[in-house]
N, C-alpha and C positions, 0 to 999 in steps of 0.2 A: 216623714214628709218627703214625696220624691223631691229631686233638685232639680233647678230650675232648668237645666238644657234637656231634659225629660221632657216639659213640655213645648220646648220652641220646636225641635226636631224628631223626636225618638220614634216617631211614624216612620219615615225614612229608616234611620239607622237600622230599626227592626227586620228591615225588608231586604238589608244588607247581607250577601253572603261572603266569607271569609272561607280560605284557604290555611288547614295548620296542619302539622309536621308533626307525626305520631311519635312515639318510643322508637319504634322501629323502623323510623324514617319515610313510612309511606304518609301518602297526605292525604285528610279529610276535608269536606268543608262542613261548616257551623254557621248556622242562622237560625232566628228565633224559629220558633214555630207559629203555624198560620192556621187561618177556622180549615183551610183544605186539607190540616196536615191529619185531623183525626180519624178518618180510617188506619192510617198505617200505625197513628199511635197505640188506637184500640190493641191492631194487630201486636203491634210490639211488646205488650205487655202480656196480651192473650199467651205468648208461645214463653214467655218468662216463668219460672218459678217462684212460688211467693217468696222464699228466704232470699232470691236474686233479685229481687224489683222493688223490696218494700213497700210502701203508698201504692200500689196498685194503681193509679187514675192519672192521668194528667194532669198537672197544674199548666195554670194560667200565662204564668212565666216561666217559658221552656225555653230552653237550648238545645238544639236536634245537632245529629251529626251524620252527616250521608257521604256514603262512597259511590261514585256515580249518582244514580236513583234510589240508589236502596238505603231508606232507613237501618242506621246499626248504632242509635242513643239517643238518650233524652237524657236532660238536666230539665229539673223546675223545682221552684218554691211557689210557699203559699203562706199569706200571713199569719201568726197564732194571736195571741190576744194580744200584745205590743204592737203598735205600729211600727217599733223598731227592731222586731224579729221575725223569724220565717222559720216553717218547716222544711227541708230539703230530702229530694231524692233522687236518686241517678240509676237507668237502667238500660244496659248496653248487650248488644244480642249474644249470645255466645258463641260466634266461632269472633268475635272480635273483642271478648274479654284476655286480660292482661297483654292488651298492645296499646297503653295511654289510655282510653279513649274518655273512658270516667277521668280522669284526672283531667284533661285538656279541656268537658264538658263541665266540670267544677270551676275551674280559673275561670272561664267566661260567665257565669253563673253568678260568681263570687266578683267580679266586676259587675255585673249587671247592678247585682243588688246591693250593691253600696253605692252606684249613681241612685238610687232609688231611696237612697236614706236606711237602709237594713243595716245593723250595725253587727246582728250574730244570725248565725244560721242554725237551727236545731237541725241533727242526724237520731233516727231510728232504727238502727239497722239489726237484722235477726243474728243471732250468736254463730247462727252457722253460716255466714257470710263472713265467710275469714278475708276474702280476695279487696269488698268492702273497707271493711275495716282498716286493712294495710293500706288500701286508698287515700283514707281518711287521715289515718298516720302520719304517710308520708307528702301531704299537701303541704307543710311548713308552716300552718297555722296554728295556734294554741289551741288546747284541746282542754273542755271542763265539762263536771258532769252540771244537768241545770242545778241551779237555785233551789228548788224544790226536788228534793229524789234523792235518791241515791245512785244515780245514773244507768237504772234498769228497768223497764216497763214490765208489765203483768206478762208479758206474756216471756218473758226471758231478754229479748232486745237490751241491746247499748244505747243507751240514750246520750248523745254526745252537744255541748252548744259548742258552736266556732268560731268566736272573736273575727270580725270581717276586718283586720287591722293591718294595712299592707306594710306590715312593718320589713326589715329589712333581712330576717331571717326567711320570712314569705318569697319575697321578690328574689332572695341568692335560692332558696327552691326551686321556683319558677326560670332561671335563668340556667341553673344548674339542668334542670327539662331538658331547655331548650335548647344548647351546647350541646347534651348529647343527641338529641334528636336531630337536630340542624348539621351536627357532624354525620350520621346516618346518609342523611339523603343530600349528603354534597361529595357522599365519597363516588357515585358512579361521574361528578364532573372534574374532581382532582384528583381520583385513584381508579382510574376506570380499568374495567380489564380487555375492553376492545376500542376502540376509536372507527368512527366512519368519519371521511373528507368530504362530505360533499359540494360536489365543483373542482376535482383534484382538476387540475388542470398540467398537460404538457408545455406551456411556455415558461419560461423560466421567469419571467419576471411578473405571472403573475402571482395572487394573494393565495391561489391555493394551490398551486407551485410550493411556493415558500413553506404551506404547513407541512407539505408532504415529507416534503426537507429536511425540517426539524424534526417530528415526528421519528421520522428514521435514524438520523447522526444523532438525536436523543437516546436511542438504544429500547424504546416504547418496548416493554415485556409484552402487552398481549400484541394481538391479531388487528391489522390496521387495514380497513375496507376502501375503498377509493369509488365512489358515484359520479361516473359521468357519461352522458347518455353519445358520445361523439367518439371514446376512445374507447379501445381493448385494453388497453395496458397503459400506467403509466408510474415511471420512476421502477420499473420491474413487477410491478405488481399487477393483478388484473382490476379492472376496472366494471362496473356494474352500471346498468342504465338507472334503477331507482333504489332508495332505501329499501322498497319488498320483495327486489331481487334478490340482497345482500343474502350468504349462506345461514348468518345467526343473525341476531338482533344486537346490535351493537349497544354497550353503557351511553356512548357519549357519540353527539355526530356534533362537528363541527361545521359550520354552514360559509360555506366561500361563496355565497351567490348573491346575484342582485338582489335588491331589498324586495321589489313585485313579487319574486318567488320566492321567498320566505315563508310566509302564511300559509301558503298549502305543501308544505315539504314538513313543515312543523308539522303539520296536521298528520299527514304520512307517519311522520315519527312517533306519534304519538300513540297512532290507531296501532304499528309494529311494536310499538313496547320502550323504545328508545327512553333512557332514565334523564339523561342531562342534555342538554343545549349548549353550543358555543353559535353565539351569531353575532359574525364580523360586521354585517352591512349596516349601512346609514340610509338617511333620508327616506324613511316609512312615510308615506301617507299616512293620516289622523283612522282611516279605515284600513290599511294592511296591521297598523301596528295594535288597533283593536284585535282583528284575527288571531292576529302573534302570539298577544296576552290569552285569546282563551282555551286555542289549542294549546300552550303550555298548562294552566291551570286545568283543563278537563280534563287532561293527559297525565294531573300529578306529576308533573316534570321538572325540573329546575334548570336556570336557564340567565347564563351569563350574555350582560350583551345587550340590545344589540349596538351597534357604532363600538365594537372595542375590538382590541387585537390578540385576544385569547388568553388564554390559562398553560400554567406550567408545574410541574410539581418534580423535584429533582431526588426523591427519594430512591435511592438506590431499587425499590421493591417495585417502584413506578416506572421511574424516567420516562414522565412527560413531560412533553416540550409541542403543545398545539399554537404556536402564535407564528407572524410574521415580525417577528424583532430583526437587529442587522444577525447576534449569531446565537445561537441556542444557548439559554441560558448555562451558565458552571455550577455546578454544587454548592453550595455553601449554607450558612444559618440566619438569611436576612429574608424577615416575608413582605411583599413588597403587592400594593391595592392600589389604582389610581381609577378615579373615572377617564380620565384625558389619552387617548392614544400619544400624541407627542409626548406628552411626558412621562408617558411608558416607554418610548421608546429612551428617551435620556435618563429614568433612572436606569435601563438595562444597560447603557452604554458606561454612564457614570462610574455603577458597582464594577463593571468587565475591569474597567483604568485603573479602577484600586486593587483589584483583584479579589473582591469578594464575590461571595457564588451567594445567590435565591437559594430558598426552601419550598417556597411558594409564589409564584408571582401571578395575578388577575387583573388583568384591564376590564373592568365593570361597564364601562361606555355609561348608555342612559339606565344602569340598573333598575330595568323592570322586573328583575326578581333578586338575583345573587346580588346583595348589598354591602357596603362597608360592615354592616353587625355578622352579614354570615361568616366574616373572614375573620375577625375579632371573633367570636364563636371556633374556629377552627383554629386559630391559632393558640388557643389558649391553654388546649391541652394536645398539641403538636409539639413534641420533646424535641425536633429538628432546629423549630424559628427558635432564634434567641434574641433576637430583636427587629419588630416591622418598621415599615414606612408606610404611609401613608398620603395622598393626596385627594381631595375631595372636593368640589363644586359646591355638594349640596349634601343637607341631609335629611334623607327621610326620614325618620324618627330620633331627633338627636339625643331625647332622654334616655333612652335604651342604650345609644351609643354610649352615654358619658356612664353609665351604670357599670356595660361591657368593657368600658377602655378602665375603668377604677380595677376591676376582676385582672381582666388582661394584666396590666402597669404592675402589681404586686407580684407577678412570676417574670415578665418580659418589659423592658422599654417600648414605647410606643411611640415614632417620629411622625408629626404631623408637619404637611409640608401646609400651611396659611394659606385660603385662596379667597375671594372676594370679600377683601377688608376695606376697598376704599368703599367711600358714601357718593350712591350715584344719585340717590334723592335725599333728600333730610327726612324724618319720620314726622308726620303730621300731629303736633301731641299737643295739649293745651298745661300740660302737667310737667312740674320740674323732673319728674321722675322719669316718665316717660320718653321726653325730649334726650335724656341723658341714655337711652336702651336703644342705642342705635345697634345694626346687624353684628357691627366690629364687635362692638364690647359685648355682646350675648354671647358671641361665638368663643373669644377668646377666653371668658371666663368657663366657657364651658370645657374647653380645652386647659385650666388650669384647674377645675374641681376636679377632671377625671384624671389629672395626673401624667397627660401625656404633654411630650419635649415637644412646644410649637417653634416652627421655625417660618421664616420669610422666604425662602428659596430653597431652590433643590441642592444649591452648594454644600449651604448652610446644613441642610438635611442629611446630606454625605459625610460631611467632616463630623456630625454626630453620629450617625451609622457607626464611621469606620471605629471610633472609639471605644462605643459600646461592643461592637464585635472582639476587643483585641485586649482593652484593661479593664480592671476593675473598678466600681464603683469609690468614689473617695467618700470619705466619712467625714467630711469636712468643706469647708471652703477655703483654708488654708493652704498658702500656694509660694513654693520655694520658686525665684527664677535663677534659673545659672545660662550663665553666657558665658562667648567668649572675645564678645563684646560690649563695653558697657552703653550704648546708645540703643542698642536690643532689648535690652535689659530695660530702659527709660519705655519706650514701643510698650512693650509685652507691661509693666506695670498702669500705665495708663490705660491700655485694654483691658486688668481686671478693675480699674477703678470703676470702666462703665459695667462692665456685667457681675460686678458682686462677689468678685473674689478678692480674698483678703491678700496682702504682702506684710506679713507682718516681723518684726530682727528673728535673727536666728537665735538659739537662747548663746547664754555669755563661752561655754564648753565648748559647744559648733562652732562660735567663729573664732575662739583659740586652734581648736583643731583646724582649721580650714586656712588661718594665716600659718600654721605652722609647713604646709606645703605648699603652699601657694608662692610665688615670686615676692619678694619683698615691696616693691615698686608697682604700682600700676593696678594691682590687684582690690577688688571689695567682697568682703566675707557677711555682711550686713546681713544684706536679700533686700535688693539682687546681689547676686554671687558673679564676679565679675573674675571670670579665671587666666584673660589676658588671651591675647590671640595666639602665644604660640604655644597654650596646653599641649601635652602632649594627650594621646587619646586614653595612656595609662591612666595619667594625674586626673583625664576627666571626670572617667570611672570612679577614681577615689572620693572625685569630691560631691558626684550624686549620693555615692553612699553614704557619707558622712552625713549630708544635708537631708539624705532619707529617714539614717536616725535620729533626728532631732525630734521631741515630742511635740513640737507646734506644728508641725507640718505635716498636712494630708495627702497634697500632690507634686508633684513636680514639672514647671517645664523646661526642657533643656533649650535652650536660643542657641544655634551655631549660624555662623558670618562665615561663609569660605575666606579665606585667605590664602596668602602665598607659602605662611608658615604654620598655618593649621592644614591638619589630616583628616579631614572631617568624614571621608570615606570612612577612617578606620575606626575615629569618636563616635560615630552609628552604634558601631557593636558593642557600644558601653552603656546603652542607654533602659537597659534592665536595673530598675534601680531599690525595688522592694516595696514600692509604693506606688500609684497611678500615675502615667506619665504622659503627658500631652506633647511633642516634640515639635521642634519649628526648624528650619532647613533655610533661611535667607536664599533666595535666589534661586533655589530649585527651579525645574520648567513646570512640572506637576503641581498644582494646587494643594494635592493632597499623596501620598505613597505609603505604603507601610513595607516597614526595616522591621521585618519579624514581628512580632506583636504589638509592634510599639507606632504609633500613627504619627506622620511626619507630615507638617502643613508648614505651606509654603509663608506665610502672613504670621504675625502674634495674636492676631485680631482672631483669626481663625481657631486658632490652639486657645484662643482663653473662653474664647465661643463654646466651644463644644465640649472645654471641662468645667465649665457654668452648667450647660444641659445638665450633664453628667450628676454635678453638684444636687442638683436643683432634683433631677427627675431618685437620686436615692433619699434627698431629705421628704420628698412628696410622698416613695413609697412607703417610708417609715412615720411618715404622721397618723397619729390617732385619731380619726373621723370625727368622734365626741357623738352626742345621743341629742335625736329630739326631746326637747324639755316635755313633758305631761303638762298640761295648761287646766287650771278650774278656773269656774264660773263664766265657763262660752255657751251661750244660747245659741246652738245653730238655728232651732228651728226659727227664734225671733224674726235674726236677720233675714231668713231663707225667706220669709214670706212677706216681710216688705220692701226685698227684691222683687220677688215675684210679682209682685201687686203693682211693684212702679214696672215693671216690663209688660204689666196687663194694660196698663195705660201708655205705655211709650213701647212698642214692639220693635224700634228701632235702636232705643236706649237712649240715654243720655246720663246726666248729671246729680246726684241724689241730691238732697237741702233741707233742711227745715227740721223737721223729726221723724223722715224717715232715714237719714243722713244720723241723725243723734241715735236711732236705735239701734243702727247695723254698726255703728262706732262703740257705746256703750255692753252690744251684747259678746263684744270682744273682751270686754274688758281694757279698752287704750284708756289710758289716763288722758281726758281731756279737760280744758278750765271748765267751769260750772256755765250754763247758758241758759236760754230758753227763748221759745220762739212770740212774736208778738204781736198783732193784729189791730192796734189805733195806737193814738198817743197815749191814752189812757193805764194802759196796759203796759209802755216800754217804761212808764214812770214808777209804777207798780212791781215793774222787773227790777229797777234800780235797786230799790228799797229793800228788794228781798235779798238779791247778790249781791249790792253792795264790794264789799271786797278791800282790797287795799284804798285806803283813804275814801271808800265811797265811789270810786270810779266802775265807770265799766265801756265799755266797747262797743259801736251797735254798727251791726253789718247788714246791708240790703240783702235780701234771698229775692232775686231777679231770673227769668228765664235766658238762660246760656252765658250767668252773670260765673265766672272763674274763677281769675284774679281780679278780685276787689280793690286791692290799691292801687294798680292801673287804671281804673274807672274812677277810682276817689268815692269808692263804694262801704266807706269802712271812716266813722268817726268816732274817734278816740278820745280818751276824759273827760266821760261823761259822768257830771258830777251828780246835779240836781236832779230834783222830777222837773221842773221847769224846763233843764237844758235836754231832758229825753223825751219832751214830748216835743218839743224841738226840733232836735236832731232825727227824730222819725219825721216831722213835716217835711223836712229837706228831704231827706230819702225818696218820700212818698211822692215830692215835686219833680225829682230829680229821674226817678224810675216810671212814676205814670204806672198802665195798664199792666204794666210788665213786673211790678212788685206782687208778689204773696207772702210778704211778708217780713219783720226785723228780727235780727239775731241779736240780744241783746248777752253780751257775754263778761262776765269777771274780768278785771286786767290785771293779769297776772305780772311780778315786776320784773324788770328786765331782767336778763340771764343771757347764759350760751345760747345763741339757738342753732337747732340742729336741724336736720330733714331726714325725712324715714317716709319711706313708700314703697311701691310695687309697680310695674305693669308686666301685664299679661301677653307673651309671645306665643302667637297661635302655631310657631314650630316647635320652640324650646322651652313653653312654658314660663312658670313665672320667674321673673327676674326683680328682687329685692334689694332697696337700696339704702343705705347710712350717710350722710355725710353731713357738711357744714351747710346749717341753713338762712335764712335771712333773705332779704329783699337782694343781697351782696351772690346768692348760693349759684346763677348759671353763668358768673364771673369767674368766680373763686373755682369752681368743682371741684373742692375736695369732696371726695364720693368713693364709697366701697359697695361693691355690689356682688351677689351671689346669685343661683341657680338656685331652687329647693331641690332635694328636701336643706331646710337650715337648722344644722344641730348647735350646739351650747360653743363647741370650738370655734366654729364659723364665727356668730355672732360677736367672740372675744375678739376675734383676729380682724373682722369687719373693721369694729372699731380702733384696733391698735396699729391697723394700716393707715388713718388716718393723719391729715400732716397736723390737724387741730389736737391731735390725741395726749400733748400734751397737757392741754389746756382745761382737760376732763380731771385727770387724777389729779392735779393742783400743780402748781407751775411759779415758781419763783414763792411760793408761799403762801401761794393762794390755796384755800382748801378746796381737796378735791367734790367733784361734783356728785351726779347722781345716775352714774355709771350704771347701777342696778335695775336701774328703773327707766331707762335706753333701753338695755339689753330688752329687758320684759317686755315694751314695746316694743323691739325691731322682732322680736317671736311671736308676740300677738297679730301681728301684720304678716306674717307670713302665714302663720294659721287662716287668716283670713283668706289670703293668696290661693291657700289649696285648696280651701273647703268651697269656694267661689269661684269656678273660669270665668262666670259671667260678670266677675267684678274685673273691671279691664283697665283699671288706672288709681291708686290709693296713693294721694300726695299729704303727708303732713308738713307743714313748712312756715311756720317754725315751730318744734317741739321745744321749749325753753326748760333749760338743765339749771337748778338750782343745786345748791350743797346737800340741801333736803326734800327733792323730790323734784316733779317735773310736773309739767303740762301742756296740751297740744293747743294752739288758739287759732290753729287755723287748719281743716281737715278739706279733700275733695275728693269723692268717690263718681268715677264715672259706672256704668255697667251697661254692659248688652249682652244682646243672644253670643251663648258662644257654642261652640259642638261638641257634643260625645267624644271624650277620649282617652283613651287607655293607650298609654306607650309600655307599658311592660306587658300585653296579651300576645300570647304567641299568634303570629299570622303572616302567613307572606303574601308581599307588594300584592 
């Protein structure tokens, strides 16, 4: 059965064309195929051989792939007797075989047909199609022969079925693609072998001044062209009127000109050959910056920009340096992305003060193509970066990001610098769930599933930088302080109280050793290590290493106080301790300095700051992800189609209720109390009798149009004993609602218990966002609440809950027995299932799921749903 945003949109979507990154870096575009397109498909196949084309015919559902005008691929299926499988074949012209092209026409394909409801794909390909086969192979998907065969047709063919299961070897495939392809076609913007200036300008102060500047005291290996249609020469070089003067074709033209001429200088560049774009200008017209976009994309070009202040790349093999920063970037091993011009400029000034050198740095401006992922893409297998920064506005695809920054985080640190986290509106939500998935907490959570160091400023951002650049990861949150004053010592302990680092005694050996040198008077061996202001720089030495080998202790920070009889000049050079060391400098002027390897911040706050990151970003890269649970007994197709059916009647969406609300709940599998819906008094008496329940009671709730929260309304009357009191309690209803009732929910009363809340809503950037927490009438008070991103594997789900501050009150608490933990977790999975297999489910509130010792139940559920859009964040395609 296709799903449901198939049929709100997919007329559009279809007519959609897309831009994607071959093997070997050049770019096609993909879009379905149209009743125009069969002549050329005829064509296409006509000139193919049968072992290279298989199925010979078009199907219905194609995927074309054209460079320029010219047809060079098709993908299509075609259903076989399942409604939930398909035949597939792929056939791509030969002088464009083995450059992607079937693989890149497969992943789309392979998305298509699982919005469509296709859950395996059959292949038949001929024996002598070896090129095929290895296609097929290395797509990342399981491979089986069918059900019936032996996985050979009469005529010799492999007969292969495909599992359509985007499981997570697929998508590291898939990603694993698009890294190396993505690195391909970014190498002519960050390793180009010529640069053109256009707009070199002779005044010194201005923007294309400045690159010409840099460019050259960067030591740029290739050949550097200068376009400007007023000079001969400038900076010593000659100078050209246009780009198809220029003697070659340059990789990369950096554009210093007004934004008006942009659009046709692009265009220029594009028709000459030109591979990358740097464009510095702002303030595009809504029509230059259309032009912008298409000469890049018709051009197959890539293209940083525009509003930013350039690319740099300081690889020895390279040394570029295209920006107007204050000075050309230094060497070093920090990769460094901001959308912000200003804040590119300050983190280049920031790194220059500490003295660390870029490997990479990118101002992306309004990234109309080169994005935060293409840089996470490049740096991932760039042996130079060993740790980026980052700073970002916005994001355009942030699931992709948080998949790329998980990949990235396991080789390199990733600093995100936090940017629009206050709340400039509240989110319009009728659902506890919902109301609580404000931008803040989507964003942040999504910055702590993929593992990267979030920080509030570019300070902040720095003092982690310099760290990660300089020590090692600590294996612990155990944290020696030594001072050589004890009120430092008091400072630096109550800054690890707030960020999570432990101070825990030194064992009983170390602080014998440590009093046995230390001044008899005045001194504490505890931790903090109080070694008295007139250590000498020797004894300090001695006493980091002493407190290094203690086996409680992960890191160290050393607190020095100048004084009159301390040498703290000469205590620096001690401060190699054999363990990771955060170092603090009271009163320094620099915020932050490094003393040889070792990172010296002027504050305690600062130093316990950045060996928290530290802590935090090596216990995140060593967590073990855990696995999506496998779930029986889910009817997609039930729920699928009385969604459908209420979006045939509400095109706008709203609220589900009654039973169709009970069979999209039910074909999950949630555990909800026993109900049923009921239509006079007669009937809710009849309900009684048959639910029953504890003592005879049961519950009866108005089903009213845009009726939500019922207890607010006083829509919801509880111990209901008799058939008397239900036929009753429905007349009230019925008085109380009028034209607007269709009907009573008469439901089991389940007996009190924990109650919890378990939901979803759906963010149309970051997808769905899942939530656990403590529920009850008390739950938008209290907010205890843990929440995730999917996908949600088994480990999530434990940790959801053991984040919780009620969490003791599950596993049993003073003596109480514990609850029904088991049967949470199953729930908070089945709701996320729900979550993924549904965009168009836009809001799933249960509230309150009531936890007993043996088992659970929901008694109060609301499903909003609307149209939502086609979307694949893991398809390769640029902006």
């Amino acid at each position: 059965m296709p799903d449901l945003q198939e049929a709100v949109n997919q007329e559009t979507v279809n007519q959609q064309a897309v831009n994607a990154v071959l093997s070997d870096g050049r770019q096609v575009r993909l879009r379905m195929a149209s009743a125009g397109d069969g002549p050329v498909l005829t064509a296409l196949y006509a000139g193919l051989s049968a072992h290279e084309s298989g199925t010979p015919s078009p199907f219905a559902q194609s995927v074309t792939a054209w460079e320029n005008d010219e047809l060079i691929g098709v993908a299509g299926y075609r259903a076989l007797g399942s409604p939930h499988q398909a035949e597939v074949t792929v056939a791509v012209t030969e002088p464009w075989q083995s450059h992607g092209v079937g693989t890149l026409l497969l992943e789309y394909l392979i998305s298509r047909a699982r919005r469509q409801g296709i859950e395996s794909l059959r292949a038949e390909v001929p024996v002598a199609n070896t090129e095929m086969l290895r296609v097929l192979a290395d797509l990342g998907l399981d491979q089986k022969p069918p059900e019936q065969g032996n996985g050979h047709a009469q005529d010799g063919s492999v007969v292969l079925d495909l599992p359509l299961d985007y499981a997570d070897h697929y998508l590291d495939a898939v990603a694993a693609r698009e890294g190396h392809a993505d690195a391909l076609s970014l190498r002519p913007v960050f390793a180009p072998r010529s640069v053109a200036v256009i707009g070199a300008s002779r005044r010194p102060a201005s923007v294309g001044n400045a690159v010409v500047r840099h460019l050259l005291a960067a030591g740029f290996h290739g050949p550097v062209y200068l376009v400007n249609p007023h000079a001969d020469s400038i900076a010593g070089l000659p100078a050209y009127p246009s780009v198809s003067a220029l003697p070659e074709v340059p990789d990369l033209a950096v554009m210093a000109i007004p934004a008006p001429a942009v659009p046709g200088v692009a265009e220029e560049c594009g028709q000459r050959g030109v591979a990358g774009l740097v464009v510095l200008a702002a303030g595009f017209s809504d029509a230059d910056a259309g032009r912008l976009r298409r000469a890049v994309r018709d051009h197959g070009m890539r293209m940083v920009g525009p509003n930013c202040i350039g690319v740099a790349n300081t690889d020895p093999d390279v040394a570029l340096d295209a920006t107007f920063t204050k000075r050309v970037a230094a060497p070093g091993s920090v990769g460094v992305l901001t959308q912000s011009g200003g804040i590119g400029f300050a983190v280049s000034e920031s790194l220059h003060r500490v003295g660390l050198g870029v490997s990479t740095f990118a101002s992306v401006g309004n990234s109309c193509d080169v994005s935060g992922n293409d840089l996470l893409l490049w740096w991932r297998d760039d042996d130079r970066t060993k740790v980026a920064i980052i700073y970002l506005e916005s994001f355009g695809n942030p699931r992709k990001f948080a998949r790329l920054a998980r990949q990235l985080g396991r080789r390199k640190p990733l600093v995100v610098v936090r940017a629009g986290a206050s709340e400039v509106a509240q989110r319009a939500a009728r659902s506890h769930t919902a109301a609580t998935a404000t931008p803040a907490v989507i964003r942040d959570e999504l910055f702590r599933q993929a593992g990267v160091v979030a920080t509030d400023d570019l300070a902040e951002a720095i003092d982690a930088v310099a760290y990660f650049c300089c020590q090692p990861l600590p294996v612990g949150r155990r944290v020696a302080l030594v001072c050589n004053t004890g009120g430092a010592g008091v400072l630096a302990a109550d800054a690890c109280a707030r960020f999570g680092l432990q101070v825990p005694p030194l064992a009983a050996a170390t602080q014998a050793a440590l009093a046995a040198m230390l001044p008899a008077t005045g001194g504490a061996v505890t931790n903090p290590v109080d070694t008295t202001a007139g250590v000498s720089a020797e004894l300090f030495g001695r006493v980091l290493e002493t407190v290094a080998a203690d086996p409680a202790i992960d890191a160290i920070i050393p607190i020095l106080t100048p004084t009159a009889v301390s040498p703290t000049e000469h205590i620096l050079d001690t401060l190699s301790a054999g363990v990771p060391v955060a170092a603090v400098l009271l009163g320094q002027p620099e915020t932050l300095t490094l003393h040889g390897q070792v990172p010296v911040y002027a504050s305690t706050t600062a130093a316990v700051r950045a060996l928290s990151h530290a802590a935090g970003y090596a216990t995140s890269r060593l967590r073990e992800p855990g696995t999506v649970p496998e779930l029986d007994g889910i009817d997609k197709d039930a729920a699928a189609a009385v969604i459908s059916a209420f979006l045939t009647r509400h095109p706008q969406g709203g609220w589900l209720d009654g039973s169709a609300l009970d069979v999209v709940v039910r074909s999950y599998g949630i555990t909800v109390a026993p109900s049923t819906v009921v239509h006079d008094p007669g009937a809710a008496a009849d309900a009684l009798t048959a639910l029953g329940g504890t003592e005879g009671q049961v519950a009866m709730k108005a089903l009213a149009a845009d009726l939500v929260h019922r207890s607010d309304e006083h829509a919801v009357i509880p111990g209901v004993r008799t058939a008397d009191d239900a036929r009753e309690a429905y007349r009230r209803l019925a008085a109380q609602y009028g034209d607007r009732l269709h009907g009573v929910l008469v439901q089991q009363m389940i007996p009190p218990g924990t109650e919890m809340l378990l939901g979803f809503v759906q963010d149309g950037t970051f997808g769905p966002l899942v939530q656990v927490g403590a529920g009850g009438v008390t739950t938008d008070v209290v907010k205890d609440r843990s929440a995730r991103l999917l996908p949600l594997t088994d480990r999530d789900a434990e940790e959801m809950i053991g984040s919780l501050r009620i969490a003791p009150l599950l596993t049993g608490f003073r003596g109480s027995p514990p609850l029904d933990v088991a049967g949470l977790i199953r729930n908070l999975h089945r709701v996320a299932r729900l979550a993924a297999d549904f965009p168009s489910v836009t809001e799933l509130d249960i509230n309150p799921l009531i936890l007993h010792p043996a088992g659970c139940a929901a008694v109060d559920v609301k499903i909003h749903v609307a149209p939502a859009p086609v979307i694949d964040p893991y398809l390769r395609q640029l902006r």
